[in-house]
ROMAR-508935 format. One record per atom (N, C-alpha, C): x, y, z; residue in one letter. Coordinates in steps of 0.001 Angstrom, whole numbers, plus 500000, padded with zeros to 6 digits. Example, Ala and Ser with C-alpha at 12.3 -4.5 7.8 and 13.67 -1.06 7.14 Angstrom:
% residues 2
513190494310507800A 512300495500507800A 513200496700507800A 512850497750507080S 513670498940507140S 512900500030507870S 
END
This chain:
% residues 366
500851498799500000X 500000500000500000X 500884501247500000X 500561502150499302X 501349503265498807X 500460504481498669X 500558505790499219X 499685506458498760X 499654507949499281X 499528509488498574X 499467510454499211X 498473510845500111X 497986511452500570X 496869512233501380X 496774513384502051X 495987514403501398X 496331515720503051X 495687515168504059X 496680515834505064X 496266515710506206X 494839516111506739X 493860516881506277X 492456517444506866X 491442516123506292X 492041515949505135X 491097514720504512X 490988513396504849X 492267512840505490X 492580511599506621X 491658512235508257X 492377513640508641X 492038513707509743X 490458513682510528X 489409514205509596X 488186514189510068X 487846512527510038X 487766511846509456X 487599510310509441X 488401509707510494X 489279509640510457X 490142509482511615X 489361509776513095X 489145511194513064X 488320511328514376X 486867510595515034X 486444510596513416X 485312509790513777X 485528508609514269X 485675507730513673X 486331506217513521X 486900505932514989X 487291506816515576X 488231506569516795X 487770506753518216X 486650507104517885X 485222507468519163X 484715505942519443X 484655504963518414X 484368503652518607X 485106502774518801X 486746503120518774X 487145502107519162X 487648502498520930X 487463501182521609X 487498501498522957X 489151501366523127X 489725502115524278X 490810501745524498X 491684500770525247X 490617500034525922X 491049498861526570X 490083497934525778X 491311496604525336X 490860495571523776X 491246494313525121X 489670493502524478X 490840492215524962X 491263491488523695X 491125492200522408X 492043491485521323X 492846492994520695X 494051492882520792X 494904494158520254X 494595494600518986X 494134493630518264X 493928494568516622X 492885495238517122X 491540495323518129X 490297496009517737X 490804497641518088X 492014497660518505X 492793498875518867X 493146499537517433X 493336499032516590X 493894499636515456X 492879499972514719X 493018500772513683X 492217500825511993X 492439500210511266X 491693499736510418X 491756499144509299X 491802499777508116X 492848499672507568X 493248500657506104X 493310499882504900X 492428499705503992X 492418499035502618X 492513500252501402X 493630499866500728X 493900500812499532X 493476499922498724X 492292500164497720X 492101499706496462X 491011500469495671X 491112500284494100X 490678500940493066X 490165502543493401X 491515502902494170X 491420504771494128X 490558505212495005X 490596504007495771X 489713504693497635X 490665503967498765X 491008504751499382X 490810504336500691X 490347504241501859X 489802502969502368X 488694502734503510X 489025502549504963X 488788503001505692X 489279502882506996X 487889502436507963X 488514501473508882X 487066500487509015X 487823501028511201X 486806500772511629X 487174500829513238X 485627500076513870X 485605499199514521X 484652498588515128X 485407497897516778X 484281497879517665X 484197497494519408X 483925495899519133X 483134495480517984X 482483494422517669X 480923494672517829X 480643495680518659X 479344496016518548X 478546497035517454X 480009497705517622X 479556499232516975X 480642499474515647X 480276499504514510X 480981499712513518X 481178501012512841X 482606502129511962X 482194502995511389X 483080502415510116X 482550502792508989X 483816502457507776X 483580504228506903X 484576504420506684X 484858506301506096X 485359505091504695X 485014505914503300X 485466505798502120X 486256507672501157X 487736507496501295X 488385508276501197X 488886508094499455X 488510509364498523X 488690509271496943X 490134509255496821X 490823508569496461X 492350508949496032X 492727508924494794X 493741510094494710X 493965509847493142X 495108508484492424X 495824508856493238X 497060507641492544X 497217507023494465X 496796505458493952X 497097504764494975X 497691503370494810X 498562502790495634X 499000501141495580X 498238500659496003X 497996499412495516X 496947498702496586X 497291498108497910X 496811497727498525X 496940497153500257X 496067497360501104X 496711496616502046X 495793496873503393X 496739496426504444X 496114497575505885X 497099496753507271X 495961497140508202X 496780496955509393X 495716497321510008X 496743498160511422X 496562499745511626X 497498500730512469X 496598501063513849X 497761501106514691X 497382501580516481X 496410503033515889X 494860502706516115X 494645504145515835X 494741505289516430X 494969505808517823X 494970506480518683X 496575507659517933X 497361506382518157X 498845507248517149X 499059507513516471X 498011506783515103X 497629507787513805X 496901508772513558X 495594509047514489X 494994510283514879X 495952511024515751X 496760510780516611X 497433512092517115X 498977512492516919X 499529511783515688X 500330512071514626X 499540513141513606X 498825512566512745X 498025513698512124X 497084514708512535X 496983514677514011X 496264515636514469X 497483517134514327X 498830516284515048X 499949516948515253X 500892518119514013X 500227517308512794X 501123517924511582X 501031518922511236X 501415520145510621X 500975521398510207X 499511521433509363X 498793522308509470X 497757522371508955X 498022522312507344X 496864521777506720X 497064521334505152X 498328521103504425X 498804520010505312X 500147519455505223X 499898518077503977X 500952517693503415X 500540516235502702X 501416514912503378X 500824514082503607X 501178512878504016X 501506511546503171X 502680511727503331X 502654510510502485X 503079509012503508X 501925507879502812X 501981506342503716X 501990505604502937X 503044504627503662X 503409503458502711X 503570502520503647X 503563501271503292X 503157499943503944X 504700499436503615X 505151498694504573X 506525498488504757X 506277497007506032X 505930495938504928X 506064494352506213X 504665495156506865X 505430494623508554X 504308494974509420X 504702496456510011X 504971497515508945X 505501498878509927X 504745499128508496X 503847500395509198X 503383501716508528X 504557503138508215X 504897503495506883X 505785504814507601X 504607506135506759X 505107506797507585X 504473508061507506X 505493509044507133X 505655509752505870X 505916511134505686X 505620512243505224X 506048513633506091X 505212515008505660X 505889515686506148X 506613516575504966X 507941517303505368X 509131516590505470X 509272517078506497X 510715516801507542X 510407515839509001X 509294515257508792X 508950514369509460X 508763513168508757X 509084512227510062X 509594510931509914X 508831509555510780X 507930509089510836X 507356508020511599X 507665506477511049X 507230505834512205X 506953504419511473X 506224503688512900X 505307503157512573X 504620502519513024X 504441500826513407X 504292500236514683X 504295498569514127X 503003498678514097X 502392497648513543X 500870497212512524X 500694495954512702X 499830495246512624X 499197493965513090X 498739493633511078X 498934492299510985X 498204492064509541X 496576492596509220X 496063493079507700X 494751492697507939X 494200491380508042X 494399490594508379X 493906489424508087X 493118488543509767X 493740489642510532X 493398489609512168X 492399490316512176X 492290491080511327X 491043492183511866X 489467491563511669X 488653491370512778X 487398490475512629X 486563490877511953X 485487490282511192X 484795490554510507X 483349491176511228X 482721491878510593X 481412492439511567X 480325492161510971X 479923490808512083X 478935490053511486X 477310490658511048X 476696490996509992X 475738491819509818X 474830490846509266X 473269490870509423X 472179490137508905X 471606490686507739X 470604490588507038X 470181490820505362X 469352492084506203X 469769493525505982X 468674494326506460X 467171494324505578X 466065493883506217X 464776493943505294X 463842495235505186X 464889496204506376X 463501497583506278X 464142498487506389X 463715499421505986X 464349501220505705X 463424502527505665X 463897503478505620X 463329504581505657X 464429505476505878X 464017507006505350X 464385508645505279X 464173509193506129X 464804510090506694X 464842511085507907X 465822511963507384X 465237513177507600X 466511514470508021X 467154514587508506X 468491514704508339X 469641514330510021X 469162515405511093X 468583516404510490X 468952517651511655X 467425517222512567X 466620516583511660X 464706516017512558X 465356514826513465X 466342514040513225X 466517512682513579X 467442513100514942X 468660513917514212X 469223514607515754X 468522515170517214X 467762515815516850X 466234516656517549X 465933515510518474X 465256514909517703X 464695513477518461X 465571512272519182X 466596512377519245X 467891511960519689X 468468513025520963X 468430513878521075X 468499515044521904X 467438515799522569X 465901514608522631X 465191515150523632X 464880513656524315X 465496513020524115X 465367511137524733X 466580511108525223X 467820510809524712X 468961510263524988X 469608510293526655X 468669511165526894X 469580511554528387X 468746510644529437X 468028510120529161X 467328509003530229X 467274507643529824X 468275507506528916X 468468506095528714X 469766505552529916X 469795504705530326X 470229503766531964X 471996503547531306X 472121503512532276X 473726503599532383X 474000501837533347X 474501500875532420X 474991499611533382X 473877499600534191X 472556498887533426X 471710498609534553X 471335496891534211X 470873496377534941X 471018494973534670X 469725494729533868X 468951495456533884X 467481495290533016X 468683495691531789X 468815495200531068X 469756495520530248X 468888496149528399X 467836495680528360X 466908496598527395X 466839498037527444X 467229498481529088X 466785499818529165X 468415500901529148X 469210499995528896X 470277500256528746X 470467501052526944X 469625501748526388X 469314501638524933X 468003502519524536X 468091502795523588X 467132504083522926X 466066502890522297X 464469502939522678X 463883502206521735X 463267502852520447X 463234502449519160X 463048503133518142X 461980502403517750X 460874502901517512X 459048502429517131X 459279502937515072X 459060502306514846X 458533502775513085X 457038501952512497X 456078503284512828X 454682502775512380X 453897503661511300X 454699502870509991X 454370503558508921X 455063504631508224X 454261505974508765X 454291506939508510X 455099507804509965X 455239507306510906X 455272508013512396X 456267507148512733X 457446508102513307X 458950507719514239X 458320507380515474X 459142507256516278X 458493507439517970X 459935506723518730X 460582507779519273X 461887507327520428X 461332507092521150X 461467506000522199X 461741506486523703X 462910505610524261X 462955506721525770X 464423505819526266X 463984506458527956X 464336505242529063X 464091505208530112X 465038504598531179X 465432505339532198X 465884504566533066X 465364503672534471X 464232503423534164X 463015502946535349X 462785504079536452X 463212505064536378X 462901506517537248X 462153507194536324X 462832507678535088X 461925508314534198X 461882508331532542X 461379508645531912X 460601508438530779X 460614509124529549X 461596509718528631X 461276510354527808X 460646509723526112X 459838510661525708X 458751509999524735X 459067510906523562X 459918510694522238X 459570511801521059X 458873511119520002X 457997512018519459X 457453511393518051X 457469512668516705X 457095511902515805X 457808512565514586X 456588511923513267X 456576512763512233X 455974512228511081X 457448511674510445X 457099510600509565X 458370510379508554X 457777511633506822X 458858511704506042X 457866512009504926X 457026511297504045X 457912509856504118X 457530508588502946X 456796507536503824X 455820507068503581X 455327505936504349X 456219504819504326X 456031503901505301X 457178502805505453X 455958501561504745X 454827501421505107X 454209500278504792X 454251499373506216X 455415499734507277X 455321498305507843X 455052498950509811X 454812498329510709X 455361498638512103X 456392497433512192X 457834498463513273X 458359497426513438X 459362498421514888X 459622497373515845X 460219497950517086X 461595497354517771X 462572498414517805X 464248497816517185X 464854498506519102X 465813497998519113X 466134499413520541X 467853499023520222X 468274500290519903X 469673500568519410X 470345500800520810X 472036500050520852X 472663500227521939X 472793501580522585X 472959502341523865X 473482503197524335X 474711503917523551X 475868502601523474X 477208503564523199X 476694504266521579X 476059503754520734X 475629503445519722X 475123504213519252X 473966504801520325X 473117506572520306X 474102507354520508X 475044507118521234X 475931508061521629X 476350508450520713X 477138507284519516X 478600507764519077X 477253508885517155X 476132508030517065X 475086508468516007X 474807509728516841X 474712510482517577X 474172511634517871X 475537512624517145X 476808511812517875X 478332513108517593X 478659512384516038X 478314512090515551X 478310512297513907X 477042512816513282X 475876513341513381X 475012513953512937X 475594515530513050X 476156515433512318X 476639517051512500X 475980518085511090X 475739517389510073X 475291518295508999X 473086517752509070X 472899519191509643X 470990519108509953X 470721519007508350X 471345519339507396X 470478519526505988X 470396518395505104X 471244517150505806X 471320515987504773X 470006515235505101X 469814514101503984X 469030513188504734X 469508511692504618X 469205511098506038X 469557509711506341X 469023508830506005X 469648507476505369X 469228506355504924X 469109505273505996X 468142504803506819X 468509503892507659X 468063502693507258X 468873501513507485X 468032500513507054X 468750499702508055X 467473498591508608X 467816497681509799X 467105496494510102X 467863495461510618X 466948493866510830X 466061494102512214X 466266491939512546X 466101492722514008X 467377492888514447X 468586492520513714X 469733492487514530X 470921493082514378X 470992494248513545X 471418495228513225X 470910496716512577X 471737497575512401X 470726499032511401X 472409499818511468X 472342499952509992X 473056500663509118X 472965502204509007X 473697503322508769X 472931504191508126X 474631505145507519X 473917505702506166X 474909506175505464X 474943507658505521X 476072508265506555X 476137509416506636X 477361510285505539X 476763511173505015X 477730511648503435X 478694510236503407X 480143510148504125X 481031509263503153X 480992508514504340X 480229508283505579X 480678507462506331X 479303506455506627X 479703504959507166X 478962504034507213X 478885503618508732X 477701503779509411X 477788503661510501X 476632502051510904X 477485501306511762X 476815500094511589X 476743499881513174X 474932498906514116X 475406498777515166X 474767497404515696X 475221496399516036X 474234495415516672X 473440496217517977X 472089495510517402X 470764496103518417X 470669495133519615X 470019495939520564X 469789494822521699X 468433493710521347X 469422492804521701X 468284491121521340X 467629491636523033X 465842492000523259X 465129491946523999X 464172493099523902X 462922492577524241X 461641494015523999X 461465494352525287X 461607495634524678X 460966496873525444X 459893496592526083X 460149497037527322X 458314497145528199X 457169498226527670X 456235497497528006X 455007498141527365X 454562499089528456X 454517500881528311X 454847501638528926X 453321502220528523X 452413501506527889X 451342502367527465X 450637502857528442X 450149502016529443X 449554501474530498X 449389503292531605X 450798503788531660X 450659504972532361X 449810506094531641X 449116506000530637X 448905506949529908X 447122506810530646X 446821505537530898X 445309504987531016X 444824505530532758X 445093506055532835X 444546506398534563X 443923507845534970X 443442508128535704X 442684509347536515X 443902510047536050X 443905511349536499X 444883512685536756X 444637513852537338X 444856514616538325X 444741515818538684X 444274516716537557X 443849517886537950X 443800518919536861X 445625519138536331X 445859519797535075X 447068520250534516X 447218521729535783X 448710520946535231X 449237522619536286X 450632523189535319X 449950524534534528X 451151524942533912X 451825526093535007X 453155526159534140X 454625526699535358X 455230527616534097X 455513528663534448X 456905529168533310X 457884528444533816X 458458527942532878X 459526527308532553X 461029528248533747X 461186528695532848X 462321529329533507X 462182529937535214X 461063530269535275X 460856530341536805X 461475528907537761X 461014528269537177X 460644526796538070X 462177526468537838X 463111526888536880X 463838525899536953X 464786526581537874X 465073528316537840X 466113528746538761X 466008528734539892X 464422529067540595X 464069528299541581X 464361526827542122X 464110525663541649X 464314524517541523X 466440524039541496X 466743524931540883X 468390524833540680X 468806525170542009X 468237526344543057X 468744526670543886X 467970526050544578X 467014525683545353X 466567525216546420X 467947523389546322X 467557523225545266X 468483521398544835X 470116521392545161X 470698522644545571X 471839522968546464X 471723522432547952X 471158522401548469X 470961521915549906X 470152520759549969X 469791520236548671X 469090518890548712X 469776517473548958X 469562516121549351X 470457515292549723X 471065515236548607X 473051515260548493X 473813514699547246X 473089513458546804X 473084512276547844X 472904511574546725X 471428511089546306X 470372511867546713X 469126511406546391X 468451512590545970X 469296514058545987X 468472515341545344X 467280515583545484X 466304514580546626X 464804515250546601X 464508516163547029X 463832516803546215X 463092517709546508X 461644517923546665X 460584518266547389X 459184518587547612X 458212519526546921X 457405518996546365X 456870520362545779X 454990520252546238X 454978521299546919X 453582521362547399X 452766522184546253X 451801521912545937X 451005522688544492X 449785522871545608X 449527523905545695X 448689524581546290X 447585525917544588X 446358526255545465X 446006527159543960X 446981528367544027X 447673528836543107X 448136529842542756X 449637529652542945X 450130528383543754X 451516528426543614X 451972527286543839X 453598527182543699X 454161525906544218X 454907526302545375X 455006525247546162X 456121525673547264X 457320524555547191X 458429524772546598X 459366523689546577X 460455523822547580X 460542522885548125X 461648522801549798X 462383521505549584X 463256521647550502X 464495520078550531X 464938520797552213X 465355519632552620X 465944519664553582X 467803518240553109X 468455518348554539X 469832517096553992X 469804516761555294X 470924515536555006X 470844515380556363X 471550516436557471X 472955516921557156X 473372517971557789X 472131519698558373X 470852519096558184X 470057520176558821X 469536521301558026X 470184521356556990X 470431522639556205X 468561522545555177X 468206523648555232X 466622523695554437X 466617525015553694X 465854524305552143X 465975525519551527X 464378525309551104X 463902526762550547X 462318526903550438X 461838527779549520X 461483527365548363X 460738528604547348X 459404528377547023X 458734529890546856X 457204529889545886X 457459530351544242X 456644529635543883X 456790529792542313X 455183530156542150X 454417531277541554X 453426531632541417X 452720530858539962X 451403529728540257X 451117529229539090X 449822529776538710X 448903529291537570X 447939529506537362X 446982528529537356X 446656528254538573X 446370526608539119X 444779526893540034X 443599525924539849X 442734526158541222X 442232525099541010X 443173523934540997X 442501523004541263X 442947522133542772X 442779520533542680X 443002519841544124X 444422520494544974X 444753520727545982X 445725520606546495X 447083519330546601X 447881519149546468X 448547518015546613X 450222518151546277X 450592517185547282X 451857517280547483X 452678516167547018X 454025516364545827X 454775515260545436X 456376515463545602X 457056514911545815X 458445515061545624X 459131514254544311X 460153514900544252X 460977514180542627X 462780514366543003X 463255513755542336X 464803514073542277X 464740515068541374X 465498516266541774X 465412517584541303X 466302517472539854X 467649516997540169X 467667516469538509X 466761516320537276X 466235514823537410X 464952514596536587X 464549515437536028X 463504516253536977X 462869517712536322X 464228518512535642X 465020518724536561X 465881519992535556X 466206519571533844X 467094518300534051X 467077517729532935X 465620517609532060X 464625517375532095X 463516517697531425X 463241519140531073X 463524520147532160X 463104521257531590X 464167522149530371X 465098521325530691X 466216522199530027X 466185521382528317X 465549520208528245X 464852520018526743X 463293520019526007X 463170520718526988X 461586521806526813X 461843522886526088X 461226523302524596X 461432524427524003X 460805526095524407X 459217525168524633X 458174526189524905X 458598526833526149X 458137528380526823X 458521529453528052X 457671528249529112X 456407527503528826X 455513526968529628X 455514525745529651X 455790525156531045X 455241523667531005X 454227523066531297X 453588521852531181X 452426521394531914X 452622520215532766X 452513520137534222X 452558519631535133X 450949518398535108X 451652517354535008X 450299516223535253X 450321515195535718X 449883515270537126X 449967514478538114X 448919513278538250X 449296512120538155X 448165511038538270X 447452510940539370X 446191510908539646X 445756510699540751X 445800509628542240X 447091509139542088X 447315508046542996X 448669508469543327X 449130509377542554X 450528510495542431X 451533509400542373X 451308507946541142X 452524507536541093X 453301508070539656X 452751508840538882X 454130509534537856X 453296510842537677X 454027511639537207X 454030512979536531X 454297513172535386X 453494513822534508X 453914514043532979X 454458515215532715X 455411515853532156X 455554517713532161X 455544517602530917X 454804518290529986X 454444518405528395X 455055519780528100X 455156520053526890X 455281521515526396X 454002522268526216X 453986523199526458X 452415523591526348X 452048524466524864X 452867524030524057X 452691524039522758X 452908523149521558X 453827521802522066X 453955520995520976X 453411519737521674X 452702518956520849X 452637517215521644X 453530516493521314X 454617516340520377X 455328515449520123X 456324514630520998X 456313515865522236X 457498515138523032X 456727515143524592X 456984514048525326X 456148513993527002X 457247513550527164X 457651514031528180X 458520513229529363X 457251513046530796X 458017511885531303X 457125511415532420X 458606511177533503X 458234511187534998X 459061511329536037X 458065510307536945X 459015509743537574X 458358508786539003X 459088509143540061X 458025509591541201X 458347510251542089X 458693509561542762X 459646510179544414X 460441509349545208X 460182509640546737X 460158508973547561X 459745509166548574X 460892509808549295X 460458510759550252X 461255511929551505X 461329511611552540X 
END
């Protein structure tokens, strides 16, 4: 393998590619990239085994080959080089060398022939999205999907496709976020997939251009999607989602809307003196206001009114002040709507101008 390259045109791929590979391997090649020079592209492949990206790079005059390089030291070699510098790489046995300028590298390299294959199933279904609609909806869910929890489904974004209509949600058994969406093209089919955590993660920090649109296509046991030159591939979690409909079916208090921004600087400061590690906080809804208080264990009590436009039941709930903040801070609308079930085991806070997105919260005892 033989071949020039500037450095800006390696380096953005590079960056990507290198978000997925983890840095502790228990097999040393999944540490490296995979570099195949042939017919005037070169491809650079990086996969966990779960999570795959492959970048396709145009070249003009290239040798053919392939190896497979420590990627961490080829991203911060070319991170390092002068700006719109040219690089020239050539394959040498099992050493990569690198030159540009008056610089001089060489690299040891593992064969391609170690590098594992990423086992993918016949995808049978697809559909279009806008990156910048698909991001949106990725960035009003993502933050309540579970971190290492042993329910291990909820560890993961679930993705609904019925028809014509998207629908995220992602939960950590505390709380609940819900987005929905029109598609433009009908799909013809329902079908319900739940994509890994790291997976949403690494698809949220490559959606960077809102004006393209995305091709997704996915089994039950994988989903693809082709972003401009890069290929992003992820095994899905084998297990279904709980059926969450059920909270929607019950009594409820009257709605209690809040300005937004009131409630939350209020709410930010009283949640200073709230317990570190359980953040509850109290909120008494009385007509015309809230009264939100915390006490810790060190004694310390903090206490605010927030003036609502409320005359209905009286009643008192507490929440981890988090929760709410994090909800309010992916609330667009100035107003929220507060909706308390009548047995006060969850709360809904809506926008009080769009339906597409509910988050729901389960309250905690004081």
């Amino acid at each position: 393998m033989k071949l020039i390259i500037n450095r800006e045109t390696l380096l953005t791929p590079l960056q990507q590619i290198v978000g997925v590979i983890e840095k502790r391997q228990t097999m040393p090649v999944l540490a490296n990239v995979l570099m195949l020079a042939k017919d005037n592209y070169l491809t650079l492949t990086g996969t966990d085994l779960e999570i795959q990206l492959v970048s396709k790079i145009e070249i003009e005059q290239i040798i053919p080959g392939s190896i497979t390089v420590p990627a961490r030291k080829l991203l911060d070699l070319c991170r390092l080089l002068p700006a719109k510098a040219d690089i020239q790489i050539e394959q040498s046995g099992d050493k990569l060398k690198i030159q540009s300028s008056r610089s001089r590298f060489s690299l040891s390299c593992l064969p391609s022939e170690h590098y594992p294959e990423f086992a993918e199933s016949e995808m049978d279904k697809q559909f279009s999205i806008n990156s910048g609609k698909f991001k949106k909806a990725l960035e009003k869910t993502t933050f309540c999907m579970a971190n290492q929890d042993v329910r291990y489904y909820l560890n993961g974004l679930m993705m609904n496709i019925s028809n014509s209509k998207i629908k995220l949600v992602a939960s950590d058994g505390h709380r609940l976020s819900i987005y929905e969406d029109s598609l433009e093209q009908p799909t013809g089919y329902e079908s319900r997939i739940i994509l890994p955590r790291k997976g949403v993660l690494e698809l949220y920090r490559l959606l960077d251009n809102p004006d393209i649109d995305l091709n997704i296509l996915f089994s039950n046991n994988n989903i693809k999607i082709a972003i401009n030159n890069l290929i992003f591939s992820a095994k899905l979690v084998d297990a279904k989602y709980p059926d969450f409909s059920k909270v929607f079916q019950q009594p409820f208090f009257d709605p209690i809307p809040v300005q937004k921004q009131q409630l939350k600087d209020s709410l930010t400061r009283v949640a200073v003196l709230a317990n570190e590690k359980f953040k509850g906080v109290t909120l008494d809804i009385l007509p015309g206001n809230i009264k939100i208080s915390t006490h810790n264990p060190e004694h310390d009590e903090g206490e605010e009114e927030v003036s609502i436009d409320y005359s209905g039941e009286q009643l008192s709930i507490a929440f981890n002040a988090q929760y709410i903040l994090d909800a309010l801070s992916s609330i667009d609308s100035d107003t929220v709507v507060f909706t308390v079930a009548k047995n006060v085991s969850t709360c809904f806070i809506d926008e009080s101008t769009q339906s597409e997105y509910r988050f729901i919260v389960m309250p905690m005892r004081i």
